[in-house]
C-alpha positions as CSV (number, residue, x, y, z in Angstrom):
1,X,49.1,160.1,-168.7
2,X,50.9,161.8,-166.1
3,X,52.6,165.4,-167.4
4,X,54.3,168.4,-165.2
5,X,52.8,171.7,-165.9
6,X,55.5,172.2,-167.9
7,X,55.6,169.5,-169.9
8,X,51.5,170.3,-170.4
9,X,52.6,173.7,-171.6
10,X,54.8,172.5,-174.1
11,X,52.3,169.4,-175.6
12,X,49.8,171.5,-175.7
13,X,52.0,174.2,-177.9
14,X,53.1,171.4,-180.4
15,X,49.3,170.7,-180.5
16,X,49.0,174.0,-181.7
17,X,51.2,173.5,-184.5
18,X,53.9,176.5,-182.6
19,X,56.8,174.9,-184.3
20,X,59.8,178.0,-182.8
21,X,60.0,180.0,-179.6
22,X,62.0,182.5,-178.5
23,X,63.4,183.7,-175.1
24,X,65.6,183.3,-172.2
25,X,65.6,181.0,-169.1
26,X,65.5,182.2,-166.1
27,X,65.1,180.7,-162.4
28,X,61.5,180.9,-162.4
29,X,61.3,179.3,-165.7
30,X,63.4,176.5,-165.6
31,X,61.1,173.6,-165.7
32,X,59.5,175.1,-168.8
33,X,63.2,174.8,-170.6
34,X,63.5,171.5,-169.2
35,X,60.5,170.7,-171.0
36,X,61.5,172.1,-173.9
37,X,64.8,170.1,-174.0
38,X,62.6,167.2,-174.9
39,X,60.7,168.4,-177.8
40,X,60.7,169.3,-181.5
41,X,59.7,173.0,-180.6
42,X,63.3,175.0,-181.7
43,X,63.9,177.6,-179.3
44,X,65.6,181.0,-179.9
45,X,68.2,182.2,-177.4
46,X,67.8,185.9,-177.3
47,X,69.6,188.6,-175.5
48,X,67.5,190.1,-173.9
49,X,63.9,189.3,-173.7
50,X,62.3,192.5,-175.3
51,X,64.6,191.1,-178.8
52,X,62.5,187.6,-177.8
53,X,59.0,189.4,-177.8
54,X,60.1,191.2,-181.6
55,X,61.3,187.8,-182.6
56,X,57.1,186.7,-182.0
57,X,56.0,189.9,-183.5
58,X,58.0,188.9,-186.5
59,X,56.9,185.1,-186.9
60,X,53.5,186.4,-186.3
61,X,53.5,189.1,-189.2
62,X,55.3,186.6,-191.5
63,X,52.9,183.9,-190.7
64,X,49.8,185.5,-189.8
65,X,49.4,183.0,-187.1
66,X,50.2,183.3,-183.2
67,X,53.4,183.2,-181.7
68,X,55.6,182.9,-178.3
69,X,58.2,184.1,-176.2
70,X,59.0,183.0,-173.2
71,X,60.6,184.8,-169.8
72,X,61.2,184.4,-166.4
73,X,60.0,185.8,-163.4
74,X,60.8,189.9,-162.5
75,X,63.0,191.6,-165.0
76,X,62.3,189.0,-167.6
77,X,58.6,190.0,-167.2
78,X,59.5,193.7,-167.3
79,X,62.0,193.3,-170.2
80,X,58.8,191.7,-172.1
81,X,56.9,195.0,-171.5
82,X,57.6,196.9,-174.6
83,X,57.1,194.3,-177.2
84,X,53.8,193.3,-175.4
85,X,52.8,196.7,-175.8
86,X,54.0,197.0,-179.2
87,X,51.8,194.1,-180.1
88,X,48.6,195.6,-178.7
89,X,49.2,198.7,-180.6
90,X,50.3,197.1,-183.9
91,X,47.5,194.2,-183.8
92,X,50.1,191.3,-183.9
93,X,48.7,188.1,-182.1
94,X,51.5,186.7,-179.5
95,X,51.4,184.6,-176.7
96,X,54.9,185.5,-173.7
97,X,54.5,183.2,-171.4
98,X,56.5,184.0,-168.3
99,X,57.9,182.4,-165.0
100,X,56.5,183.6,-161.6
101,X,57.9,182.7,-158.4
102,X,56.1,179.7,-156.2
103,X,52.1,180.4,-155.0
104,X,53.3,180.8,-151.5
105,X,55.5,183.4,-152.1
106,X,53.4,185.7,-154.1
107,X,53.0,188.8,-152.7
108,X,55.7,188.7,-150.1
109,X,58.1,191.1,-152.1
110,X,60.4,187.4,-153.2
111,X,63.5,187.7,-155.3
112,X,62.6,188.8,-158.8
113,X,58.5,189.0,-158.0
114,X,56.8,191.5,-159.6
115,X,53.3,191.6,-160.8
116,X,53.3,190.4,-164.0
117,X,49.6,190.1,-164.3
118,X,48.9,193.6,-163.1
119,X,51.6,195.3,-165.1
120,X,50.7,194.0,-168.6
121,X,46.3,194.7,-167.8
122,X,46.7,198.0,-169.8
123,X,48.7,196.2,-173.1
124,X,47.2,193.1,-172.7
125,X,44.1,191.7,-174.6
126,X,43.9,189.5,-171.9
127,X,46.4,188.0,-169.0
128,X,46.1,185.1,-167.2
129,X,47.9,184.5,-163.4
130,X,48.2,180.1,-164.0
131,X,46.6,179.1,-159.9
132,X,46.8,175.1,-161.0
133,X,49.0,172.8,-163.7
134,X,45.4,171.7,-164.5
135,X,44.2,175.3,-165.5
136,X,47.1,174.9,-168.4
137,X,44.6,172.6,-170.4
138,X,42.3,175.9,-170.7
139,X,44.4,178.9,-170.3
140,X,46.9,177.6,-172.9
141,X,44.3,177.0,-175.8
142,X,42.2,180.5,-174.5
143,X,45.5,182.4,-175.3
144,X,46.5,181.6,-178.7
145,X,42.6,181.7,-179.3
146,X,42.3,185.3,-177.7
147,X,45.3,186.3,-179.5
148,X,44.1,185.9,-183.0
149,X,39.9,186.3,-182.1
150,X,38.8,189.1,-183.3
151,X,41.5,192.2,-183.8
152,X,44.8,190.1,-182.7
153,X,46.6,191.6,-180.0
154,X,49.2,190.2,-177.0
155,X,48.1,188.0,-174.6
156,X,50.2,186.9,-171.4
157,X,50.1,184.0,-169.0
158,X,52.1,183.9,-166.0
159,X,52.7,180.6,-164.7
160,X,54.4,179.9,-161.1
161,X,57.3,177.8,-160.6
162,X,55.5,175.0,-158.6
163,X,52.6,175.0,-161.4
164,X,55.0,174.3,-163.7
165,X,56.4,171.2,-161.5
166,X,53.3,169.8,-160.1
167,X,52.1,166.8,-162.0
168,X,48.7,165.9,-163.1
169,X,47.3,163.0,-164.1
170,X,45.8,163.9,-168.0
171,X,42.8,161.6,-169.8
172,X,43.0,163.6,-172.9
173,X,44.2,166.9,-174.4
174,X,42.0,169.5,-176.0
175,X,41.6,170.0,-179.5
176,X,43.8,172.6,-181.2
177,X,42.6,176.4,-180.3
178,X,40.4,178.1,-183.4
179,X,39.7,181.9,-183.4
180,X,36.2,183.0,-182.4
181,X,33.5,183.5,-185.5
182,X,34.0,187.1,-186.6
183,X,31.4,190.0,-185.9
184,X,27.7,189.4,-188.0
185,X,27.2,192.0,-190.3
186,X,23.5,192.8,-191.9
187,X,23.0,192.8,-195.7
188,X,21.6,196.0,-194.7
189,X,24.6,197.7,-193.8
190,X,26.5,196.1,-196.6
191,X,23.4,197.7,-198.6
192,X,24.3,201.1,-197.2
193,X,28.2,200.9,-197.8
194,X,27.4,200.4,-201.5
195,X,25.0,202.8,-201.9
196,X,27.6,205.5,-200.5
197,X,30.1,204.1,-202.6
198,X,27.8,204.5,-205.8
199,X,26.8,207.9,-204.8
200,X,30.1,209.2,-204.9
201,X,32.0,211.1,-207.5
202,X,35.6,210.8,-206.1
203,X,35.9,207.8,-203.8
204,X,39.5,207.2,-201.8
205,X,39.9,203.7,-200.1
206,X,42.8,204.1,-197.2
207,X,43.7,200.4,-196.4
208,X,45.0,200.3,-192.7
209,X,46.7,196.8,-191.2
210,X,43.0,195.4,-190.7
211,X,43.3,194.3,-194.4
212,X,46.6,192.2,-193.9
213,X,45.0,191.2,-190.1
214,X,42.4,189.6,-192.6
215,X,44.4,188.1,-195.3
216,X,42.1,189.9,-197.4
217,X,44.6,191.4,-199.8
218,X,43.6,189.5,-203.0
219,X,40.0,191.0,-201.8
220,X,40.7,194.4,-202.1
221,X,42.3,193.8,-205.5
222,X,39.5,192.7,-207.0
223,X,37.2,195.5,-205.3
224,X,39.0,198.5,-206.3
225,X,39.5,196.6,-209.6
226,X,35.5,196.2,-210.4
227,X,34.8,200.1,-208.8
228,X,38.1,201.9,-209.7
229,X,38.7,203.4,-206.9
230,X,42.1,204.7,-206.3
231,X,43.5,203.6,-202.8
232,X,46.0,204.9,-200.8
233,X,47.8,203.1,-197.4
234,X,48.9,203.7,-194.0
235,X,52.4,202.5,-193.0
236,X,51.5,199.3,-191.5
237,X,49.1,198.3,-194.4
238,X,51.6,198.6,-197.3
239,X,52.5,195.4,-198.9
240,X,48.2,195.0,-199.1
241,X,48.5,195.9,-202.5
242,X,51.6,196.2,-204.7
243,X,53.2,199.1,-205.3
244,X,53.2,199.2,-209.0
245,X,49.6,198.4,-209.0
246,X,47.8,201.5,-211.3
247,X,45.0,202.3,-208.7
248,X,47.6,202.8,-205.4
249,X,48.7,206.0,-204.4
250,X,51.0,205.1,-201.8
251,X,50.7,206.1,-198.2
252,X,49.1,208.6,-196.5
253,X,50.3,210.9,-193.3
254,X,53.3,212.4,-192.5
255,X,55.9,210.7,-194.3
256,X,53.6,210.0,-197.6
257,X,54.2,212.0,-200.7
258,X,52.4,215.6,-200.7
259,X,49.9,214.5,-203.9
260,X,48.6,211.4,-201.9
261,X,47.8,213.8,-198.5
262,X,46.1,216.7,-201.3
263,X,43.8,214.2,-202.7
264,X,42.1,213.4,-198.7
265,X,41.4,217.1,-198.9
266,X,39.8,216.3,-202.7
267,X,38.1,213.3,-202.1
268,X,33.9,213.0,-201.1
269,X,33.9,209.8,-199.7
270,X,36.7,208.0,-197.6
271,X,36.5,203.9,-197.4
272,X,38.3,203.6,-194.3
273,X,39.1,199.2,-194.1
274,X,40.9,197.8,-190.8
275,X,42.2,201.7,-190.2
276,X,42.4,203.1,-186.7
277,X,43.3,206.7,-188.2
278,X,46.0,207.5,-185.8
279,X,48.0,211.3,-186.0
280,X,51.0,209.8,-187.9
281,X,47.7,209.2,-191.1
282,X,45.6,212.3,-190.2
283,X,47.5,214.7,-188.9
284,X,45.0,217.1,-187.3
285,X,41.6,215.4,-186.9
286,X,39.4,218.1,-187.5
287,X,41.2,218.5,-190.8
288,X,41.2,215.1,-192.2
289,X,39.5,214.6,-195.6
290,X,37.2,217.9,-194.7
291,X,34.5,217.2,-197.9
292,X,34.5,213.4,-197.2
293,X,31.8,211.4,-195.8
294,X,33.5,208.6,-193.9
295,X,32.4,205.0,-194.3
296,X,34.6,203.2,-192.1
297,X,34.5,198.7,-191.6
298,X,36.9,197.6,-188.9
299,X,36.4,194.3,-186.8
300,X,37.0,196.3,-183.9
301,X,34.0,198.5,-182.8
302,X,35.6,200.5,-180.5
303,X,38.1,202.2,-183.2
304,X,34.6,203.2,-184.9
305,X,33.9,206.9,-184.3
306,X,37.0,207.1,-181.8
307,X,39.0,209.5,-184.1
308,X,36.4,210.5,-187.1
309,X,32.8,210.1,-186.7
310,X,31.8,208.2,-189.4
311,X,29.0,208.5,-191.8
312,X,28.2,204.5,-191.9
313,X,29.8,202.6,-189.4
314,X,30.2,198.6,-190.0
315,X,32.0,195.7,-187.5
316,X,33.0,193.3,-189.4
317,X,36.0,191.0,-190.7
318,X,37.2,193.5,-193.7
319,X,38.0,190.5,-195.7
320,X,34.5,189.4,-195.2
321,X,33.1,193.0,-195.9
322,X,34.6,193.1,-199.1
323,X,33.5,189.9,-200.4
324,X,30.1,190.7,-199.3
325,X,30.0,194.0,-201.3
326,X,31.7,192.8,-204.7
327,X,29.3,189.4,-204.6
328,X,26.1,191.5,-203.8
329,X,25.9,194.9,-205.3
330,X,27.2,196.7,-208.6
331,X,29.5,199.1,-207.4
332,X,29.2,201.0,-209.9
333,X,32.2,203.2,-211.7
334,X,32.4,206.9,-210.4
335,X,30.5,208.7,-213.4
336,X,30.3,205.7,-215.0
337,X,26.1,206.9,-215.8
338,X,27.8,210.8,-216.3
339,X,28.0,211.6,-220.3
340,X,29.3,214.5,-219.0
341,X,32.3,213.4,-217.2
342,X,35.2,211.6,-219.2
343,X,34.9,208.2,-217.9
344,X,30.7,208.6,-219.2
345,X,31.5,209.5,-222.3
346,X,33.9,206.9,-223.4
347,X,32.0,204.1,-221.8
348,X,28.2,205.0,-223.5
349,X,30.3,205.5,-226.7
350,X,31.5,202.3,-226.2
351,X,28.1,201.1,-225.4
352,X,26.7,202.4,-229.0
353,X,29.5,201.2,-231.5
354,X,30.5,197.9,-232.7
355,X,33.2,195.8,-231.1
356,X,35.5,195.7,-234.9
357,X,34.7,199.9,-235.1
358,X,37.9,201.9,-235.1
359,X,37.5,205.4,-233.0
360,X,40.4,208.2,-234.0
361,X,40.7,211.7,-233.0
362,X,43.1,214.6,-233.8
363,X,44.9,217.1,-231.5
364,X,41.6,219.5,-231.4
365,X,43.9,222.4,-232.1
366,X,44.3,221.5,-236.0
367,X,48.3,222.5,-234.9
Protein backbone atom coordinates (compact mmCIF):
# COMPACT_ATOMS: atom_id res chain seq x y z
CA UNK A 1 0.00 0.00 0.00
CA UNK A 2 0.93 3.38 -0.84
CA UNK A 3 0.67 6.02 2.36
CA UNK A 4 1.95 9.85 2.70
CA UNK A 5 4.10 10.39 5.64
CA UNK A 6 1.33 11.72 7.15
CA UNK A 7 -1.08 9.40 6.56
CA UNK A 8 1.86 6.71 8.05
CA UNK A 9 1.91 8.92 11.13
CA UNK A 10 -1.58 8.72 11.72
CA UNK A 11 -2.02 4.57 11.00
CA UNK A 12 0.59 3.92 12.84
CA UNK A 13 -1.01 6.04 15.98
CA UNK A 14 -4.36 4.12 15.66
CA UNK A 15 -2.05 1.04 15.74
CA UNK A 16 -1.09 2.17 18.88
CA UNK A 17 -4.37 2.22 20.22
CA UNK A 18 -3.90 6.70 20.65
CA UNK A 19 -7.59 7.10 20.43
CA UNK A 20 -7.46 11.54 21.11
CA UNK A 21 -4.93 14.20 20.19
CA UNK A 22 -4.65 17.53 20.99
CA UNK A 23 -3.17 20.72 19.19
CA UNK A 24 -3.28 23.27 16.61
CA UNK A 25 -2.53 23.29 12.82
CA UNK A 26 -0.28 25.19 11.52
CA UNK A 27 1.44 25.67 7.96
CA UNK A 28 4.07 23.21 8.53
CA UNK A 29 1.65 20.73 9.77
CA UNK A 30 -1.04 20.67 7.43
CA UNK A 31 -0.76 17.41 5.83
CA UNK A 32 -0.66 15.76 9.27
CA UNK A 33 -4.40 17.47 9.84
CA UNK A 34 -5.31 16.39 6.56
CA UNK A 35 -4.62 12.99 7.61
CA UNK A 36 -6.27 13.27 10.45
CA UNK A 37 -9.57 14.36 8.77
CA UNK A 38 -9.79 10.89 7.67
CA UNK A 39 -9.56 8.95 10.80
CA UNK A 40 -11.24 7.81 14.00
CA UNK A 41 -8.38 9.57 16.06
CA UNK A 42 -10.63 12.86 17.81
CA UNK A 43 -8.64 15.73 17.85
CA UNK A 44 -8.62 18.57 20.43
CA UNK A 45 -8.52 22.21 19.19
CA UNK A 46 -6.52 24.05 21.74
CA UNK A 47 -5.63 27.62 22.08
CA UNK A 48 -2.56 27.69 22.33
CA UNK A 49 -0.25 24.80 22.06
CA UNK A 50 1.36 24.71 25.60
CA UNK A 51 -2.83 24.13 26.84
CA UNK A 52 -2.34 21.11 23.90
CA UNK A 53 0.91 19.57 25.61
CA UNK A 54 -1.18 19.77 29.41
CA UNK A 55 -4.06 18.25 27.61
CA UNK A 56 -1.32 14.95 26.90
CA UNK A 57 0.08 15.32 30.36
CA UNK A 58 -3.56 14.87 31.56
CA UNK A 59 -4.59 11.76 29.36
CA UNK A 60 -1.32 10.37 30.19
CA UNK A 61 -1.75 10.71 34.16
CA UNK A 62 -5.39 9.52 33.86
CA UNK A 63 -4.55 6.66 31.70
CA UNK A 64 -1.08 5.78 32.55
CA UNK A 65 -0.45 5.27 28.93
CA UNK A 66 1.39 7.64 26.34
CA UNK A 67 -0.09 10.54 24.74
CA UNK A 68 0.10 13.29 21.89
CA UNK A 69 -0.03 16.74 20.90
CA UNK A 70 0.64 17.98 17.93
CA UNK A 71 2.23 21.58 16.61
CA UNK A 72 3.52 23.29 13.80
CA UNK A 73 6.72 24.50 12.85
CA UNK A 74 8.45 27.85 14.93
CA UNK A 75 6.28 29.23 17.59
CA UNK A 76 4.11 26.12 17.69
CA UNK A 77 7.38 24.29 18.65
CA UNK A 78 8.32 26.95 21.08
CA UNK A 79 4.78 27.22 22.64
CA UNK A 80 5.21 23.24 23.19
CA UNK A 81 8.39 24.00 25.31
CA UNK A 82 7.04 24.24 28.75
CA UNK A 83 4.72 21.32 28.81
CA UNK A 84 7.63 19.22 27.27
CA UNK A 85 9.58 20.25 30.14
CA UNK A 86 6.95 19.82 32.61
CA UNK A 87 6.69 16.26 31.43
CA UNK A 88 10.42 15.45 31.90
CA UNK A 89 10.29 16.77 35.32
CA UNK A 90 6.92 15.20 36.40
CA UNK A 91 7.66 11.62 34.66
CA UNK A 92 4.57 11.86 32.37
CA UNK A 93 5.11 9.84 29.05
CA UNK A 94 3.98 12.06 25.88
CA UNK A 95 4.73 12.10 22.47
CA UNK A 96 4.39 16.31 20.56
CA UNK A 97 4.97 15.74 17.35
CA UNK A 98 5.60 18.96 15.43
CA UNK A 99 5.75 20.40 11.82
CA UNK A 100 9.15 21.58 10.44
CA UNK A 101 9.62 23.46 7.40
CA UNK A 102 10.76 21.39 4.00
CA UNK A 103 14.55 19.53 4.17
CA UNK A 104 15.90 22.13 1.78
CA UNK A 105 15.13 24.84 3.75
CA UNK A 106 16.53 23.85 7.02
CA UNK A 107 18.89 25.95 8.29
CA UNK A 108 18.46 28.86 6.00
CA UNK A 109 16.72 31.02 8.74
CA UNK A 110 12.88 30.16 6.68
CA UNK A 111 9.65 31.52 7.97
CA UNK A 112 8.77 30.03 11.37
CA UNK A 113 12.18 27.65 11.42
CA UNK A 114 13.65 27.13 14.51
CA UNK A 115 15.40 24.27 15.88
CA UNK A 116 13.05 22.10 17.28
CA UNK A 117 15.36 19.29 17.76
CA UNK A 118 18.11 21.26 19.47
CA UNK A 119 15.85 23.22 21.67
CA UNK A 120 13.91 20.39 23.39
CA UNK A 121 17.72 17.99 23.84
CA UNK A 122 17.81 19.27 27.57
CA UNK A 123 13.75 18.31 28.33
CA UNK A 124 13.63 15.65 26.07
CA UNK A 125 14.13 11.79 26.88
CA UNK A 126 14.86 11.61 23.45
CA UNK A 127 14.05 13.77 19.99
CA UNK A 128 13.96 12.73 16.78
CA UNK A 129 14.55 15.25 13.43
CA UNK A 130 12.09 12.70 10.75
CA UNK A 131 15.08 12.81 7.42
CA UNK A 132 12.56 10.24 5.31
CA UNK A 133 8.49 9.28 5.33
CA UNK A 134 10.13 5.80 5.60
CA UNK A 135 11.98 6.59 8.99
CA UNK A 136 8.15 7.10 10.39
CA UNK A 137 7.77 3.21 10.51
CA UNK A 138 10.66 3.31 13.30
CA UNK A 139 10.69 6.71 14.84
CA UNK A 140 6.89 6.59 15.53
CA UNK A 141 6.80 3.11 17.43
CA UNK A 142 10.60 4.16 19.20
CA UNK A 143 8.69 7.22 20.69
CA UNK A 144 5.77 6.05 22.43
CA UNK A 145 8.19 3.06 23.36
CA UNK A 146 10.89 5.65 24.81
CA UNK A 147 8.21 7.51 26.42
CA UNK A 148 6.90 4.88 28.73
CA UNK A 149 10.51 2.56 28.96
CA UNK A 150 11.81 2.90 31.86
CA UNK A 151 11.02 6.29 34.05
CA UNK A 152 8.39 7.96 31.35
CA UNK A 153 9.35 11.23 30.26
CA UNK A 154 8.63 13.54 26.86
CA UNK A 155 9.74 12.60 23.77
CA UNK A 156 9.56 14.80 20.53
CA UNK A 157 9.69 14.14 16.72
CA UNK A 158 9.93 16.71 14.31
CA UNK A 159 8.75 15.86 11.06
CA UNK A 160 9.26 18.24 7.77
CA UNK A 161 6.66 19.28 5.60
CA UNK A 162 7.84 17.34 2.48
CA UNK A 163 8.22 14.04 4.84
CA UNK A 164 4.96 14.36 5.61
CA UNK A 165 3.84 14.51 1.77
CA UNK A 166 6.19 12.16 0.26
CA UNK A 167 4.61 8.82 -0.46
CA UNK A 168 5.97 5.48 0.14
CA UNK A 169 5.12 2.42 -0.90
CA UNK A 170 4.41 0.21 2.62
CA UNK A 171 4.51 -4.01 2.69
CA UNK A 172 3.46 -4.08 6.16
CA UNK A 173 3.25 -2.04 9.36
CA UNK A 174 5.03 -2.76 12.66
CA UNK A 175 3.59 -4.29 15.48
CA UNK A 176 2.28 -2.00 18.23
CA UNK A 177 5.26 -0.33 20.45
CA UNK A 178 5.78 -2.29 24.04
CA UNK A 179 7.96 -0.57 26.82
CA UNK A 180 11.42 -2.01 27.30
CA UNK A 181 11.83 -4.95 30.15
CA UNK A 182 12.44 -3.01 33.40
CA UNK A 183 15.94 -2.97 35.26
CA UNK A 184 17.09 -6.73 36.83
CA UNK A 185 17.31 -6.60 40.31
CA UNK A 186 19.32 -9.49 42.45
CA UNK A 187 17.59 -11.51 45.14
CA UNK A 188 20.49 -10.20 46.86
CA UNK A 189 19.69 -6.69 47.06
CA UNK A 190 16.06 -7.52 47.69
CA UNK A 191 17.81 -9.65 50.65
CA UNK A 192 19.48 -6.58 51.87
CA UNK A 193 16.32 -4.12 51.60
CA UNK A 194 14.56 -6.57 54.08
CA UNK A 195 17.10 -7.13 56.25
CA UNK A 196 17.26 -3.11 56.85
CA UNK A 197 13.73 -3.06 56.99
CA UNK A 198 13.72 -5.82 59.84
CA UNK A 199 16.48 -4.23 61.65
CA UNK A 200 14.69 -1.21 62.28
CA UNK A 201 12.74 0.08 65.18
CA UNK A 202 10.88 3.08 63.48
CA UNK A 203 10.62 2.58 59.72
CA UNK A 204 8.91 5.64 57.47
CA UNK A 205 8.11 4.67 53.74
CA UNK A 206 7.83 8.18 51.59
CA UNK A 207 6.08 7.02 48.30
CA UNK A 208 7.19 9.47 45.49
CA UNK A 209 5.30 9.36 41.77
CA UNK A 210 7.58 6.20 40.97
CA UNK A 211 4.74 4.16 42.72
CA UNK A 212 1.85 5.52 40.48
CA UNK A 213 4.57 5.44 37.34
CA UNK A 214 4.29 1.69 38.26
CA UNK A 215 0.76 1.02 38.90
CA UNK A 216 1.97 -0.48 41.96
CA UNK A 217 -0.47 1.11 44.42
CA UNK A 218 -2.41 -2.10 45.45
CA UNK A 219 1.45 -3.17 46.12
CA UNK A 220 2.28 -0.93 48.56
CA UNK A 221 -1.03 -1.60 50.35
CA UNK A 222 -0.39 -4.82 50.98
CA UNK A 223 3.39 -4.15 52.04
CA UNK A 224 2.93 -1.63 54.59
CA UNK A 225 -0.09 -3.75 55.57
CA UNK A 226 2.06 -7.14 56.38
CA UNK A 227 5.20 -4.74 58.04
CA UNK A 228 3.14 -1.73 59.54
CA UNK A 229 4.96 0.67 58.48
CA UNK A 230 3.54 4.05 58.49
CA UNK A 231 4.05 5.95 55.10
CA UNK A 232 3.96 9.29 54.38
CA UNK A 233 3.79 10.96 50.44
CA UNK A 234 5.16 13.63 48.26
CA UNK A 235 2.81 15.78 46.28
CA UNK A 236 2.80 14.01 43.16
CA UNK A 237 2.43 10.51 44.82
CA UNK A 238 -0.76 11.23 46.72
CA UNK A 239 -3.77 9.34 45.49
CA UNK A 240 -1.06 6.00 45.91
CA UNK A 241 -2.76 5.29 48.95
CA UNK A 242 -6.04 6.64 50.24
CA UNK A 243 -6.17 9.19 52.56
CA UNK A 244 -8.26 7.64 55.26
CA UNK A 245 -6.02 4.62 55.17
CA UNK A 246 -4.69 4.08 59.14
CA UNK A 247 -0.91 3.74 58.24
CA UNK A 248 -0.68 7.24 55.94
CA UNK A 249 0.52 10.26 57.29
CA UNK A 250 -0.07 12.50 54.50
CA UNK A 251 2.67 14.43 52.75
CA UNK A 252 5.83 15.43 53.45
CA UNK A 253 7.77 18.98 52.65
CA UNK A 254 6.83 22.27 52.73
CA UNK A 255 3.25 22.35 52.47
CA UNK A 256 2.65 18.95 54.58
CA UNK A 257 1.40 19.14 58.14
CA UNK A 258 4.21 19.88 60.91
CA UNK A 259 3.67 16.16 62.65
CA UNK A 260 4.42 14.32 59.28
CA UNK A 261 7.87 16.56 58.67
CA UNK A 262 8.78 15.85 62.84
CA UNK A 263 8.51 12.15 62.41
CA UNK A 264 11.60 12.29 59.21
CA UNK A 265 13.61 13.75 62.08
CA UNK A 266 12.24 10.55 64.36
CA UNK A 267 12.48 7.98 62.09
CA UNK A 268 15.79 5.29 61.72
CA UNK A 269 15.17 4.03 58.48
CA UNK A 270 13.63 5.97 55.41
CA UNK A 271 12.09 3.52 52.44
CA UNK A 272 12.39 6.01 49.82
CA UNK A 273 10.07 4.12 46.44
CA UNK A 274 9.95 5.99 42.94
CA UNK A 275 11.17 9.40 45.12
CA UNK A 276 13.55 11.89 43.60
CA UNK A 277 13.74 13.87 47.00
CA UNK A 278 13.47 17.21 45.53
CA UNK A 279 13.65 20.67 48.07
CA UNK A 280 9.83 21.23 47.99
CA UNK A 281 10.10 17.15 50.29
CA UNK A 282 13.45 17.79 51.98
CA UNK A 283 13.93 21.05 52.55
CA UNK A 284 17.57 21.37 53.40
CA UNK A 285 19.38 18.15 52.36
CA UNK A 286 21.88 17.90 54.94
CA UNK A 287 18.87 17.92 57.33
CA UNK A 288 16.64 15.43 55.96
CA UNK A 289 15.70 12.43 58.22
CA UNK A 290 19.23 13.16 60.21
CA UNK A 291 19.04 9.43 62.25
CA UNK A 292 17.77 7.64 59.12
CA UNK A 293 19.51 5.17 57.08
CA UNK A 294 18.22 5.61 53.65
CA UNK A 295 17.14 2.60 51.48
CA UNK A 296 16.07 4.10 48.44
CA UNK A 297 14.45 1.73 44.93
CA UNK A 298 13.79 3.89 41.96
CA UNK A 299 13.80 2.62 38.28
CA UNK A 300 15.95 5.39 37.51
CA UNK A 301 19.57 5.04 38.68
CA UNK A 302 20.69 8.30 38.26
CA UNK A 303 18.13 9.84 41.02
CA UNK A 304 20.13 7.21 43.37
CA UNK A 305 22.52 9.08 45.58
CA UNK A 306 21.85 12.41 43.55
CA UNK A 307 20.25 14.21 46.67
CA UNK A 308 20.79 11.68 49.73
CA UNK A 309 23.42 9.10 49.64
CA UNK A 310 21.76 6.11 50.42
CA UNK A 311 22.53 3.27 52.61
CA UNK A 312 21.22 0.40 50.04
CA UNK A 313 20.68 1.62 46.69
CA UNK A 314 18.29 -0.65 44.28
CA UNK A 315 17.20 0.05 40.27
CA UNK A 316 14.30 -1.50 39.85
CA UNK A 317 10.49 -1.24 38.72
CA UNK A 318 8.99 -0.25 42.48
CA UNK A 319 6.06 -2.26 41.72
CA UNK A 320 8.29 -5.15 41.01
CA UNK A 321 10.49 -4.32 44.20
CA UNK A 322 7.72 -4.65 46.35
CA UNK A 323 6.31 -7.84 45.14
CA UNK A 324 9.65 -9.19 45.37
CA UNK A 325 10.08 -8.28 49.13
CA UNK A 326 6.47 -9.27 50.43
CA UNK A 327 6.70 -12.79 48.28
CA UNK A 328 10.31 -13.54 49.63
CA UNK A 329 11.09 -12.41 53.07
CA UNK A 330 9.14 -11.88 56.49
CA UNK A 331 9.27 -8.45 57.02
CA UNK A 332 8.84 -8.61 60.17
CA UNK A 333 6.79 -6.03 62.57
CA UNK A 334 8.97 -3.20 64.22
CA UNK A 335 9.42 -4.81 67.83
CA UNK A 336 7.34 -7.36 66.90
CA UNK A 337 10.32 -9.98 68.82
CA UNK A 338 10.56 -6.87 71.68
CA UNK A 339 8.58 -7.97 74.97
CA UNK A 340 9.70 -4.85 76.01
CA UNK A 341 8.12 -2.59 73.55
CA UNK A 342 4.11 -2.42 73.37
CA UNK A 343 3.57 -3.99 70.13
CA UNK A 344 5.96 -7.26 71.79
CA UNK A 345 4.09 -7.52 74.52
CA UNK A 346 0.67 -7.81 73.20
CA UNK A 347 1.60 -10.04 70.30
CA UNK A 348 3.76 -12.95 72.69
CA UNK A 349 0.65 -12.57 75.02
CA UNK A 350 -1.35 -13.30 72.29
CA UNK A 351 1.04 -16.05 71.28
CA UNK A 352 0.54 -17.89 74.90
CA UNK A 353 -3.37 -17.60 75.48
CA UNK A 354 -6.18 -19.29 73.88
CA UNK A 355 -8.08 -17.91 70.98
CA UNK A 356 -11.92 -18.05 73.32
CA UNK A 357 -9.61 -16.30 76.45
CA UNK A 358 -10.92 -12.94 77.41
CA UNK A 359 -7.97 -10.31 78.47
CA UNK A 360 -9.35 -7.12 80.75
CA UNK A 361 -7.43 -4.46 82.42
CA UNK A 362 -8.26 -1.45 84.70
CA UNK A 363 -7.11 2.15 84.59
CA UNK A 364 -3.72 1.23 86.65
CA UNK A 365 -4.41 4.19 88.82
CA UNK A 366 -7.31 2.32 90.96
CA UNK A 367 -9.06 6.18 90.37
Amino acid sequence: MKLTGAELIVRLLELNRITTVAGIPGGANLPLYDALGASSIRHVLTRHEQGAGFIAQGMARASGRPAVCLGTSGPGATNLLTAIADAKLDSIPIVAITGQVPRAMIGTDAFQEIDTYGLTVPITKHNFLVRSARDLLEVIPDALRIATSGRPGPVVVDVPKDVQTEAVEIGHLPAPARPDPPPRFSTDEIGRAAELINASKRPLLLAGAGVIAAQASARLRRLIKRASIPTTATLLALGALPHDHPLFLGMVGMHAARFTNLLLDECDLLIGLGVRFDDRATGKAAEFCPRAKILHIDIDPSELGKIKEPALGVTADVGEALSALRERYPLMVAGADDPLRPYGVIRHAAALLPEDAIVTSDVGQHQ
